[in-house]
PDBQT receptor file of N, H, CA, C and O in Angstrom, charges set to zero:
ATOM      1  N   UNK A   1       2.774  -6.158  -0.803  1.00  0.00    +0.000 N 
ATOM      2  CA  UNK A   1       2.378  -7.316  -0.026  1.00  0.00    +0.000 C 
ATOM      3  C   UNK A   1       1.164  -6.990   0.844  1.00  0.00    +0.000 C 
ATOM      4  O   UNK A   1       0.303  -7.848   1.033  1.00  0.00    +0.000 OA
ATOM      5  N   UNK A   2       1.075  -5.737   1.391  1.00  0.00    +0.000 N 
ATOM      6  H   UNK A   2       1.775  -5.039   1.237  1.00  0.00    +0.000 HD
ATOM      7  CA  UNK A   2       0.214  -5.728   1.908  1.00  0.00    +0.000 C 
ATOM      8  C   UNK A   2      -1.214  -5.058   1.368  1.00  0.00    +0.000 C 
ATOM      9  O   UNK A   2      -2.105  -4.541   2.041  1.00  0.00    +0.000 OA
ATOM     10  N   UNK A   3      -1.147  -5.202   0.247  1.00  0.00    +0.000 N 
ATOM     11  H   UNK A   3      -0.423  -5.622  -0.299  1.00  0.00    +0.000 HD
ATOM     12  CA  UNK A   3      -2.448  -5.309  -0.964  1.00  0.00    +0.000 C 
ATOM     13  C   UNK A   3      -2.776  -6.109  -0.812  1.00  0.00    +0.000 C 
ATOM     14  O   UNK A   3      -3.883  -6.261  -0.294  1.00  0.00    +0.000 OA
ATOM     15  N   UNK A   4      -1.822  -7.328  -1.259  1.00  0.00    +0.000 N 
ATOM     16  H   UNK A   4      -0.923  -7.204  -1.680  1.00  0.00    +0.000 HD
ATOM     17  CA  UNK A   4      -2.409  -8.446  -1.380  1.00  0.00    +0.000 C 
ATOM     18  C   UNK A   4      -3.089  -9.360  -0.015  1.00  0.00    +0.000 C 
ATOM     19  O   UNK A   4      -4.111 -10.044   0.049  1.00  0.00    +0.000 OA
ATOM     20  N   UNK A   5      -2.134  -9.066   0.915  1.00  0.00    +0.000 N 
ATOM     21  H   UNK A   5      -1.304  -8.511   0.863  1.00  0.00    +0.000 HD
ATOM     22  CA  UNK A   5      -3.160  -9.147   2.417  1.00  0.00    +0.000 C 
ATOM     23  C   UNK A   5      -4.492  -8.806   2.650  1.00  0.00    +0.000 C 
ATOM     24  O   UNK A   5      -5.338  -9.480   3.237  1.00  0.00    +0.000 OA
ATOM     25  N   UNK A   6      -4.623  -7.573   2.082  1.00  0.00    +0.000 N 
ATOM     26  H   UNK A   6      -3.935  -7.025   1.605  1.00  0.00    +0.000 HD
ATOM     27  CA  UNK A   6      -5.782  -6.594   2.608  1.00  0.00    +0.000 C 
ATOM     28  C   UNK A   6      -7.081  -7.685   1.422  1.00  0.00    +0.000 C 
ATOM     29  O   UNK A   6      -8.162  -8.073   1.866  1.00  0.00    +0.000 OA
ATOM     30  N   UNK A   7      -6.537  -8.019  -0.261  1.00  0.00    +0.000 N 
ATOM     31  H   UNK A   7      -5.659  -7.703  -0.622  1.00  0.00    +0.000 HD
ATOM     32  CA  UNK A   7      -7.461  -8.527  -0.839  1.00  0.00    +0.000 C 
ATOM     33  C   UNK A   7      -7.964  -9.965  -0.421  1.00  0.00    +0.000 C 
ATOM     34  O   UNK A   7      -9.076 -10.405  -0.713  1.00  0.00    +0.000 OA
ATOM     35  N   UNK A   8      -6.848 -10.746   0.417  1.00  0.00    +0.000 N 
ATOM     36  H   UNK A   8      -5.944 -10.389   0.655  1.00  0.00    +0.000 HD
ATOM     37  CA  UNK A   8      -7.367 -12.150   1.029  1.00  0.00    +0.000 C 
ATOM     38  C   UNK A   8      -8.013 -11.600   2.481  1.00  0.00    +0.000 C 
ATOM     39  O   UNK A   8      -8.024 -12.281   3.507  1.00  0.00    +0.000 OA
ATOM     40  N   UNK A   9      -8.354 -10.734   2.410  1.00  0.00    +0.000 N 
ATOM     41  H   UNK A   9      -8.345 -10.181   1.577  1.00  0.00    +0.000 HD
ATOM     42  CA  UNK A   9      -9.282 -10.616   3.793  1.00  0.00    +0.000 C 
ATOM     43  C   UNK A   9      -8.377 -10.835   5.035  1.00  0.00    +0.000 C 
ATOM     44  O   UNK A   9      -9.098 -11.221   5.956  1.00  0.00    +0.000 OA
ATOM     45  N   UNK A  10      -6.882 -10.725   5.481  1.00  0.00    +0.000 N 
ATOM     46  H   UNK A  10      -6.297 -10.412   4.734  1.00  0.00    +0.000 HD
ATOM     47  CA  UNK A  10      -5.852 -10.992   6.206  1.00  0.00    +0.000 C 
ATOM     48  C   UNK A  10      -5.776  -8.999   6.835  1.00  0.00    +0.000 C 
ATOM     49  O   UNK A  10      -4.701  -8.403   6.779  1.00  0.00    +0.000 OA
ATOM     50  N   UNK A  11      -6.814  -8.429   7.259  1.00  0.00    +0.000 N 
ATOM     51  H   UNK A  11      -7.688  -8.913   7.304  1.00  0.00    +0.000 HD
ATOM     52  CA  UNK A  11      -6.541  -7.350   7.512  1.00  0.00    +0.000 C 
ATOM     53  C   UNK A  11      -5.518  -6.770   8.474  1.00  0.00    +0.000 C 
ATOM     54  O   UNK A  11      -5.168  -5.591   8.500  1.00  0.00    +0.000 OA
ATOM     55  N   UNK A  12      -5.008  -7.917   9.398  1.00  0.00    +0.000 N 
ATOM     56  H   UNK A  12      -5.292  -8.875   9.377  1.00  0.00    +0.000 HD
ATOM     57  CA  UNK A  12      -3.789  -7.546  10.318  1.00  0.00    +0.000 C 
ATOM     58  C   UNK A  12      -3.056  -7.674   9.965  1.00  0.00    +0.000 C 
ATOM     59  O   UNK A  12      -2.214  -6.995  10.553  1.00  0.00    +0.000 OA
ATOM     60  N   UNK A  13      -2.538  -8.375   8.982  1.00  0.00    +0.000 N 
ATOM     61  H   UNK A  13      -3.222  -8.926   8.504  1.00  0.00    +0.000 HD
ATOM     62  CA  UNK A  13      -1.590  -8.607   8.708  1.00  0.00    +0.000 C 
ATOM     63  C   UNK A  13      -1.377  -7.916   7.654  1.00  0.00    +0.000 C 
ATOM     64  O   UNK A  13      -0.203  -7.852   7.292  1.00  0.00    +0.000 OA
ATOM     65  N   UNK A  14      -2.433  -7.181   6.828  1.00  0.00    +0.000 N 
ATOM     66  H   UNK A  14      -3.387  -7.233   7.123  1.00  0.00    +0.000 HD
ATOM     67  CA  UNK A  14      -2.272  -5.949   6.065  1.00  0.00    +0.000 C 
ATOM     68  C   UNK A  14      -1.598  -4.848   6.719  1.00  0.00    +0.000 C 
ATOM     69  O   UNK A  14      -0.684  -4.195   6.217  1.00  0.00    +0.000 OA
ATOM     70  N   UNK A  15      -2.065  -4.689   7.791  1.00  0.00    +0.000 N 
ATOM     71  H   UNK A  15      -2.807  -5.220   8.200  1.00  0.00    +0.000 HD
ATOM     72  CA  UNK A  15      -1.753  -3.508   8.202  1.00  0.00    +0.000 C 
ATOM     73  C   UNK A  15      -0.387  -3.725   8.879  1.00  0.00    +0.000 C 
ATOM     74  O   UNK A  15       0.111  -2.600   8.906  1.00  0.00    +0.000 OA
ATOM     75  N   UNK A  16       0.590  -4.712   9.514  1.00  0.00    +0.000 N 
ATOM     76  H   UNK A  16       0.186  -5.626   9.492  1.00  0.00    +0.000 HD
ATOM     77  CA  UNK A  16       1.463  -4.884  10.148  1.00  0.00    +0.000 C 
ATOM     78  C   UNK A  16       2.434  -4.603   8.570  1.00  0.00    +0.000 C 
ATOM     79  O   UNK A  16       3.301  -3.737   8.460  1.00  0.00    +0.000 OA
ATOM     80  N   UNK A  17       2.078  -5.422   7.637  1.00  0.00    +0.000 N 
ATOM     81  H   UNK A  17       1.373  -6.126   7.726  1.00  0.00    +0.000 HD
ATOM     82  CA  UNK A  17       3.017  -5.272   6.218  1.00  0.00    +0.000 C 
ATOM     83  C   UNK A  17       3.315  -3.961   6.035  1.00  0.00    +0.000 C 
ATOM     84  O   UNK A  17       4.504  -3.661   5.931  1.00  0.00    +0.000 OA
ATOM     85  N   UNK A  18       2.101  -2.731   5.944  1.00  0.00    +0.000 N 
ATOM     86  H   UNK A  18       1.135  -2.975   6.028  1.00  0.00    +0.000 HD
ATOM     87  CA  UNK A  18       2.102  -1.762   6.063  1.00  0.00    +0.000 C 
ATOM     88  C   UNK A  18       2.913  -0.754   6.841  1.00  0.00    +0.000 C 
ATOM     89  O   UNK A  18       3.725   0.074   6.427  1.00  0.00    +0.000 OA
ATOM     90  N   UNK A  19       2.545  -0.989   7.930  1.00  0.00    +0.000 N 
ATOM     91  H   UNK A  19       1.885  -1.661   8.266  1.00  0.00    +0.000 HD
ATOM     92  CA  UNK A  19       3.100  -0.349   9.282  1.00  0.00    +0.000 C 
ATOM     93  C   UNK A  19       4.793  -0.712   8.609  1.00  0.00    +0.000 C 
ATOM     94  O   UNK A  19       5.440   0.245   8.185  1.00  0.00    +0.000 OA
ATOM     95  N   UNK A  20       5.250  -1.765   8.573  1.00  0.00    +0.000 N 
ATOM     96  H   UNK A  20       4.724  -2.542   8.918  1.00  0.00    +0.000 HD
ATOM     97  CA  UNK A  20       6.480  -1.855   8.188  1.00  0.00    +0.000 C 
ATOM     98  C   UNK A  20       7.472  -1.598   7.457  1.00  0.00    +0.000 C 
ATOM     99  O   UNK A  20       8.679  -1.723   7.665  1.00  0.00    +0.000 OA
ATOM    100  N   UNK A  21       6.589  -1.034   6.120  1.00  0.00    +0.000 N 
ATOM    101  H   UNK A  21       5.608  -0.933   5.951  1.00  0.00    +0.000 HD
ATOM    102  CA  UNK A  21       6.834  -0.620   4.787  1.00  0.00    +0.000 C 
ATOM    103  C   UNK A  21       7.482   1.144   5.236  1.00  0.00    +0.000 C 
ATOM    104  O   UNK A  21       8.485   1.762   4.878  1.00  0.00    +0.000 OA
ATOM    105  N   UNK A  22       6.089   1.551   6.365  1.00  0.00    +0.000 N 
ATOM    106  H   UNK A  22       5.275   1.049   6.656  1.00  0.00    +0.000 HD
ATOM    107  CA  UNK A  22       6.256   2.990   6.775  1.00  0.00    +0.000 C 
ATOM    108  C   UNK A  22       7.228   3.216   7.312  1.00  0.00    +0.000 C 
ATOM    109  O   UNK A  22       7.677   4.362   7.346  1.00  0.00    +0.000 OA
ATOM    110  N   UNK A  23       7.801   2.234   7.858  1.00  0.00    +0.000 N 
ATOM    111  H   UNK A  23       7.436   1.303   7.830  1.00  0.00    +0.000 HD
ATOM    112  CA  UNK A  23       8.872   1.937   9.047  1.00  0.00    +0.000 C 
ATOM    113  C   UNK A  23      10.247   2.173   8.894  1.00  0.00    +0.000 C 
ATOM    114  O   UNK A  23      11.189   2.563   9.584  1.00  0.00    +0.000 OA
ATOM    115  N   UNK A  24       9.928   1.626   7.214  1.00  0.00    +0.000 N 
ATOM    116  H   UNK A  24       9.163   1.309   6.653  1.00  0.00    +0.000 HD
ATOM    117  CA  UNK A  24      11.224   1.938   6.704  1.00  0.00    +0.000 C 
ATOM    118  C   UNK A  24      11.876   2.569   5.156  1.00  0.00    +0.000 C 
ATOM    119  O   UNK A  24      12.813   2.389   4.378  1.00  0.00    +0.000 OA
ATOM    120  N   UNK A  25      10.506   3.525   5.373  1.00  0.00    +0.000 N 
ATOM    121  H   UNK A  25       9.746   3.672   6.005  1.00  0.00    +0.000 HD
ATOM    122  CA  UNK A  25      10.655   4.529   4.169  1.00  0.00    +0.000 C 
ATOM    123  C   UNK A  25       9.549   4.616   3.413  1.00  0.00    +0.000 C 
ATOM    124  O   UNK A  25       9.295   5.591   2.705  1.00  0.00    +0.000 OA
ATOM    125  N   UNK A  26       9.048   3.906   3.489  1.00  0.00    +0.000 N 
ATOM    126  H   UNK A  26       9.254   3.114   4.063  1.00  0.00    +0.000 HD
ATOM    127  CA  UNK A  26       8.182   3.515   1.713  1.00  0.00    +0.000 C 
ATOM    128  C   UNK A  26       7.069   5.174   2.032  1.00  0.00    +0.000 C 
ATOM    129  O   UNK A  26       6.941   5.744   3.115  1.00  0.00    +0.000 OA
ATOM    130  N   UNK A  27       6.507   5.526   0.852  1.00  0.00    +0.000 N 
ATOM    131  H   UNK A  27       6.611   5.063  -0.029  1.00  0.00    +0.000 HD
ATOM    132  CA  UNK A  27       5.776   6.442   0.947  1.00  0.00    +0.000 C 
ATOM    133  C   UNK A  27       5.243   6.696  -0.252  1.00  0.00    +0.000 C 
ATOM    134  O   UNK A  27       5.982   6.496  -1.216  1.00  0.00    +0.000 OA
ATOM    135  N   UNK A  28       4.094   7.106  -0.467  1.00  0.00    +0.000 N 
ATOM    136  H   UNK A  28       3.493   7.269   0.315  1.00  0.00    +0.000 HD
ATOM    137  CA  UNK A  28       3.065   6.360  -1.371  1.00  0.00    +0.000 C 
ATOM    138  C   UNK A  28       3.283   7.317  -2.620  1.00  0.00    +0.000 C 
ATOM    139  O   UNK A  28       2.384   7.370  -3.459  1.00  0.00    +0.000 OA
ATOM    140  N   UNK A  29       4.656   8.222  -2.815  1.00  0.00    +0.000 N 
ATOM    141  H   UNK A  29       5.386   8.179  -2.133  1.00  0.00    +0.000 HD
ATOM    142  CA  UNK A  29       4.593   8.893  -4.181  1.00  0.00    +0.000 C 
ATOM    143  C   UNK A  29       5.253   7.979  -4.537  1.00  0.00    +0.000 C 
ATOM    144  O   UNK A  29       5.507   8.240  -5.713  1.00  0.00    +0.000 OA
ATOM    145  N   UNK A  30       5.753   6.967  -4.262  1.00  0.00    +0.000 N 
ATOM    146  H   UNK A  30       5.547   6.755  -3.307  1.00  0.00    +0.000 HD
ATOM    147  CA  UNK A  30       6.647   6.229  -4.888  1.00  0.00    +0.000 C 
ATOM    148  C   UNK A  30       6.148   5.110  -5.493  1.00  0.00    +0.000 C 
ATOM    149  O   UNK A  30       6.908   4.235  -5.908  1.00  0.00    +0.000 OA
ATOM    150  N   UNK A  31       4.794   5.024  -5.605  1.00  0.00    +0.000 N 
ATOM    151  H   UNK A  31       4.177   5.735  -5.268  1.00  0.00    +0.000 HD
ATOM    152  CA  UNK A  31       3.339   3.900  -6.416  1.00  0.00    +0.000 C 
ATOM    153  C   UNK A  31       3.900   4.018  -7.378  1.00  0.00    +0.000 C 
ATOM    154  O   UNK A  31       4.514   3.138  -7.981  1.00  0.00    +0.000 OA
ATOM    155  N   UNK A  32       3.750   5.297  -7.707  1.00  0.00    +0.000 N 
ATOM    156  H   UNK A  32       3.251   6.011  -7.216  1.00  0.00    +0.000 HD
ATOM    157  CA  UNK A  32       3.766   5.510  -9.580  1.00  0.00    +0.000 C 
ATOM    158  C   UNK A  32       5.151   5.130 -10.364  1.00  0.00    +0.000 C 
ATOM    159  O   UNK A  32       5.522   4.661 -11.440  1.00  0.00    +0.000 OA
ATOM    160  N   UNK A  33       5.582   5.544  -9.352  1.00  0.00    +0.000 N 
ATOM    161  H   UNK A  33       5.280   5.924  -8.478  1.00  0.00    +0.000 HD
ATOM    162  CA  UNK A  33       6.920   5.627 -10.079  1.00  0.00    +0.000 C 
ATOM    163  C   UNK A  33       7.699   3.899 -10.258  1.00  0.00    +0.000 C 
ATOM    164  O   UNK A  33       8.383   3.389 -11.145  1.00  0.00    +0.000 OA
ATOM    165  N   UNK A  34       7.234   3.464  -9.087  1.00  0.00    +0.000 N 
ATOM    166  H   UNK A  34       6.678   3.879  -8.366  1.00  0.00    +0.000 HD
ATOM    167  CA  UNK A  34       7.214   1.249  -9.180  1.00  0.00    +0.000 C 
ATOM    168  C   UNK A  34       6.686   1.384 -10.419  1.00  0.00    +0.000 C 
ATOM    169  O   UNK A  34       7.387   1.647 -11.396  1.00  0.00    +0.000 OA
ATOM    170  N   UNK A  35       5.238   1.190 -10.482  1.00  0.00    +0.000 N 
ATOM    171  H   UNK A  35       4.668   0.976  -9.689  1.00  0.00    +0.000 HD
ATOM    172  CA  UNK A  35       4.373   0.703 -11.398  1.00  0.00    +0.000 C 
ATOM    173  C   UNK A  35       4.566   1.087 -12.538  1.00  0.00    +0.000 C 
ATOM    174  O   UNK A  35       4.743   0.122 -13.281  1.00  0.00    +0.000 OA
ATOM    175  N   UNK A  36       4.642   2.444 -13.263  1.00  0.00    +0.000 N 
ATOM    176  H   UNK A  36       4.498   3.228 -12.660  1.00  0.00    +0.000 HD
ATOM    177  CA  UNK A  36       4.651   3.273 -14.495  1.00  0.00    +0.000 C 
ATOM    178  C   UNK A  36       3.181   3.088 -14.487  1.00  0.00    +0.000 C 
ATOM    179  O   UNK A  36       3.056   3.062 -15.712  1.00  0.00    +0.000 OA
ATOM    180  N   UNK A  37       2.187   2.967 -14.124  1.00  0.00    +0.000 N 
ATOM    181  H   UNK A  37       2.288   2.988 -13.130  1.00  0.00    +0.000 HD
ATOM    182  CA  UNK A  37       0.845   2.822 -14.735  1.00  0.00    +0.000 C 
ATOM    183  C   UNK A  37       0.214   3.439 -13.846  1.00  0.00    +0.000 C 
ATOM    184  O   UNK A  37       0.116   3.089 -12.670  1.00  0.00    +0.000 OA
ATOM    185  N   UNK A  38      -0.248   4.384 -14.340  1.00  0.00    +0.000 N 
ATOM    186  H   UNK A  38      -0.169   4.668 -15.296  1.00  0.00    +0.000 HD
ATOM    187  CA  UNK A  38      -1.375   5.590 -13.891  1.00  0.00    +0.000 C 
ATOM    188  C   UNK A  38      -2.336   4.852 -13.163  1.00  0.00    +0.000 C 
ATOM    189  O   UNK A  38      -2.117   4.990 -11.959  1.00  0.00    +0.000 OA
ATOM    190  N   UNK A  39      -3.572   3.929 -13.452  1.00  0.00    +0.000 N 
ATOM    191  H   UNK A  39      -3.750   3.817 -14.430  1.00  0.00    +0.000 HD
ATOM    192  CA  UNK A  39      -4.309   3.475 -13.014  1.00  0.00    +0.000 C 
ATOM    193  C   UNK A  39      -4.316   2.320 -12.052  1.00  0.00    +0.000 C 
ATOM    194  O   UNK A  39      -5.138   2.118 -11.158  1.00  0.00    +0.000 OA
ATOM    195  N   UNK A  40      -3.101   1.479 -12.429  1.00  0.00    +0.000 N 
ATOM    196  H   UNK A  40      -2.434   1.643 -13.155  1.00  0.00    +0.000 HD
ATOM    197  CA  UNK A  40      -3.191   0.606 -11.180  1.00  0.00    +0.000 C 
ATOM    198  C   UNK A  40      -2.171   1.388 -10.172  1.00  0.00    +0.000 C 
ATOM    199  O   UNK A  40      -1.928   0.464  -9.396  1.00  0.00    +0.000 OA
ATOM    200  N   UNK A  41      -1.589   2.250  -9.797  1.00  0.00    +0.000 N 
ATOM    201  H   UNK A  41      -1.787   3.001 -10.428  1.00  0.00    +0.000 HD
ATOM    202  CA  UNK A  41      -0.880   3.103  -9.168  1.00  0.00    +0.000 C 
ATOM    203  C   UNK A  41      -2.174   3.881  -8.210  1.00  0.00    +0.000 C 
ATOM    204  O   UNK A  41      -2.102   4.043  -6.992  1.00  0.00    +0.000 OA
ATOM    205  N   UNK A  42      -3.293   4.286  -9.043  1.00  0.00    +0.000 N 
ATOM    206  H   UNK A  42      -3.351   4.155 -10.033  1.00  0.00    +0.000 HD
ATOM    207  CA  UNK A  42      -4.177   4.598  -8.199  1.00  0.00    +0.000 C 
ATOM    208  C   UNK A  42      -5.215   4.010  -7.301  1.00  0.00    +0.000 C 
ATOM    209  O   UNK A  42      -5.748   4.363  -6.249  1.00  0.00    +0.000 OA
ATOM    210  N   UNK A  43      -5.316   2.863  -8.192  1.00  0.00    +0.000 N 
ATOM    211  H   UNK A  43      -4.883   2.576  -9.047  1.00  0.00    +0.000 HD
ATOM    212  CA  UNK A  43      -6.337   1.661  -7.098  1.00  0.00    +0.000 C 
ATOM    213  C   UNK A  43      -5.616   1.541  -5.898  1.00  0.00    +0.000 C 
ATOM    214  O   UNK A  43      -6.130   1.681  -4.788  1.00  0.00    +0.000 OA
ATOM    215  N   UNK A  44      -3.869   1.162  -6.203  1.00  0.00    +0.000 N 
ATOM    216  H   UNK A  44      -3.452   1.049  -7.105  1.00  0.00    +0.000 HD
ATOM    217  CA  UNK A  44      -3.469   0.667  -5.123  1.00  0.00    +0.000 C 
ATOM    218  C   UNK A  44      -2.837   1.681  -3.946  1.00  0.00    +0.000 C 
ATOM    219  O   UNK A  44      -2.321   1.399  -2.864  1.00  0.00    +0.000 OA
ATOM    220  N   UNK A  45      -3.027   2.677  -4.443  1.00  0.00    +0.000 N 
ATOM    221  H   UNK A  45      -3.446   2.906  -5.322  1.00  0.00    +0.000 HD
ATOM    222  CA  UNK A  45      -3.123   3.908  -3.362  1.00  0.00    +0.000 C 
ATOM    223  C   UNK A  45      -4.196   3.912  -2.498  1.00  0.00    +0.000 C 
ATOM    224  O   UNK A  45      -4.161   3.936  -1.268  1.00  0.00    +0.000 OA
ATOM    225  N   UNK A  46      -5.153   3.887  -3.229  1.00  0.00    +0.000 N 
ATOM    226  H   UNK A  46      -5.182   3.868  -4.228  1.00  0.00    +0.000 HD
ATOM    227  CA  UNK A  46      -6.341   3.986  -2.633  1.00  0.00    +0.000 C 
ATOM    228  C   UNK A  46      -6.737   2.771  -1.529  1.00  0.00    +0.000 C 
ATOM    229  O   UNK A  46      -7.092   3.007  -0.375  1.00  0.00    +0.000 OA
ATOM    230  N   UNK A  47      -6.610   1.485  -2.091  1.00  0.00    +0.000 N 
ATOM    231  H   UNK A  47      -6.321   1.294  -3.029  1.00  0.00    +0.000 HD
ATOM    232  CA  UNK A  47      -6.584   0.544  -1.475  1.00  0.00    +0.000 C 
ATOM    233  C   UNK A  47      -5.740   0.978  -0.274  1.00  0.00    +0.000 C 
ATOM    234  O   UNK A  47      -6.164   1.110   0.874  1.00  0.00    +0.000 OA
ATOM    235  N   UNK A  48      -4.411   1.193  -0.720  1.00  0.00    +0.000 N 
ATOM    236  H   UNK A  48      -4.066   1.085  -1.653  1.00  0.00    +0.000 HD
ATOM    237  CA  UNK A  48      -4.039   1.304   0.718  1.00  0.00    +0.000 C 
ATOM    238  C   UNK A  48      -3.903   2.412   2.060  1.00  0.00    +0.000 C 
ATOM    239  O   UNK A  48      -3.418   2.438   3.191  1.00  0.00    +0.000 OA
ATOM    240  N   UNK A  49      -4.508   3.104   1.324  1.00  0.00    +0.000 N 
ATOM    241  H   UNK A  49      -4.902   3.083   0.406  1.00  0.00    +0.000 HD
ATOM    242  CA  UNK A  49      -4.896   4.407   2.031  1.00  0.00    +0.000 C 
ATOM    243  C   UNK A  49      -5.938   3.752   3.491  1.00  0.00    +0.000 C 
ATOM    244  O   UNK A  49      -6.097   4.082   4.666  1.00  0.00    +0.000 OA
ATOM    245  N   UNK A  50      -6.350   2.911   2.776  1.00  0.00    +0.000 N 
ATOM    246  H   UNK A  50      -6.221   2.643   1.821  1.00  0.00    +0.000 HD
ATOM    247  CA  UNK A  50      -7.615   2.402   3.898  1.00  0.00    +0.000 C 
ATOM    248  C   UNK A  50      -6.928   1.973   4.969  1.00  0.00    +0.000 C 
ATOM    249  O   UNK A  50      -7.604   1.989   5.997  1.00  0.00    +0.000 OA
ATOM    250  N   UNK A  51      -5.510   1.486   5.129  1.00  0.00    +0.000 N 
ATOM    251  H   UNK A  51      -4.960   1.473   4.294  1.00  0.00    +0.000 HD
ATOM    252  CA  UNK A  51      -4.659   1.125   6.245  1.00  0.00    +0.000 C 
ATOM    253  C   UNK A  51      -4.174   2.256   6.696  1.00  0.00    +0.000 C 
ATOM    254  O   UNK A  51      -3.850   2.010   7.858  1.00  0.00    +0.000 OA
ATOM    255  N   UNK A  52      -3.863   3.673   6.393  1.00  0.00    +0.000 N 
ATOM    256  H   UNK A  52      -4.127   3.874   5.449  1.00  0.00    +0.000 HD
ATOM    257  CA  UNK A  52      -3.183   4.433   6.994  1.00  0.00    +0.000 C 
ATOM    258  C   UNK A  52      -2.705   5.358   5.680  1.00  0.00    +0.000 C 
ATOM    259  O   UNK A  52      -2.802   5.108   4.479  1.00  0.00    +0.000 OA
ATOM    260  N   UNK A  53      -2.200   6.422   6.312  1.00  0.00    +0.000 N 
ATOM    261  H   UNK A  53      -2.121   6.625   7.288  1.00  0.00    +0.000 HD
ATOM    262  CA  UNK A  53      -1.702   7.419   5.588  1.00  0.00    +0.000 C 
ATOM    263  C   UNK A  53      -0.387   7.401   5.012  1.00  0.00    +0.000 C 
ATOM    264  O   UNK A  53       0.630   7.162   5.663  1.00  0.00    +0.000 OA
ATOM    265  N   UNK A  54      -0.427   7.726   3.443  1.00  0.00    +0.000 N 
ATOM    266  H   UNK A  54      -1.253   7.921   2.915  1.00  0.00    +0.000 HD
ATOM    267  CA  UNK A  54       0.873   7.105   3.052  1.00  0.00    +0.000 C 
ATOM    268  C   UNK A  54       2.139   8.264   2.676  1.00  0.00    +0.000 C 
ATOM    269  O   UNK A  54       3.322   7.983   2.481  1.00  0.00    +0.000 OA
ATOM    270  N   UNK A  55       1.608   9.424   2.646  1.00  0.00    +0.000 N 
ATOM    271  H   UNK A  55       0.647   9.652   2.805  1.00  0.00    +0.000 HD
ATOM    272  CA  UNK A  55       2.748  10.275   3.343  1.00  0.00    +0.000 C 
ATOM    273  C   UNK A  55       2.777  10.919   4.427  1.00  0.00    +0.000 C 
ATOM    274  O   UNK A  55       3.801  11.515   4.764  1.00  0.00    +0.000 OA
TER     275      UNK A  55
């Protein structure tokens, strides 16, 4: 969700989605393993790296 925030230009509310995700576990080895797909696993790391650190 908070991809999709960050791509409508909603950057606070990217980052609050975020912040929340962190809040309550989420941590960014766990992209790949959602997705199965190597490459969009990495955009959206990356993407969200720009909000904060995901382990």
């Amino acid at each position: 969700m908070a991809n999709k925030e960050l791509e409508d230009g909603n950057t606070e509310k990217a980052k609050e989605l975020f912040q929340r995700g962190r809040k309550y576990g989420t941590r960014g080895e766990w992209v790949y393993y959602i997705l199965k797909n190597k490459e969009a696993s990495e955009k959206l790391t990356k993407t969200l790296e720009s909000l904060g650190p995901l382990d």
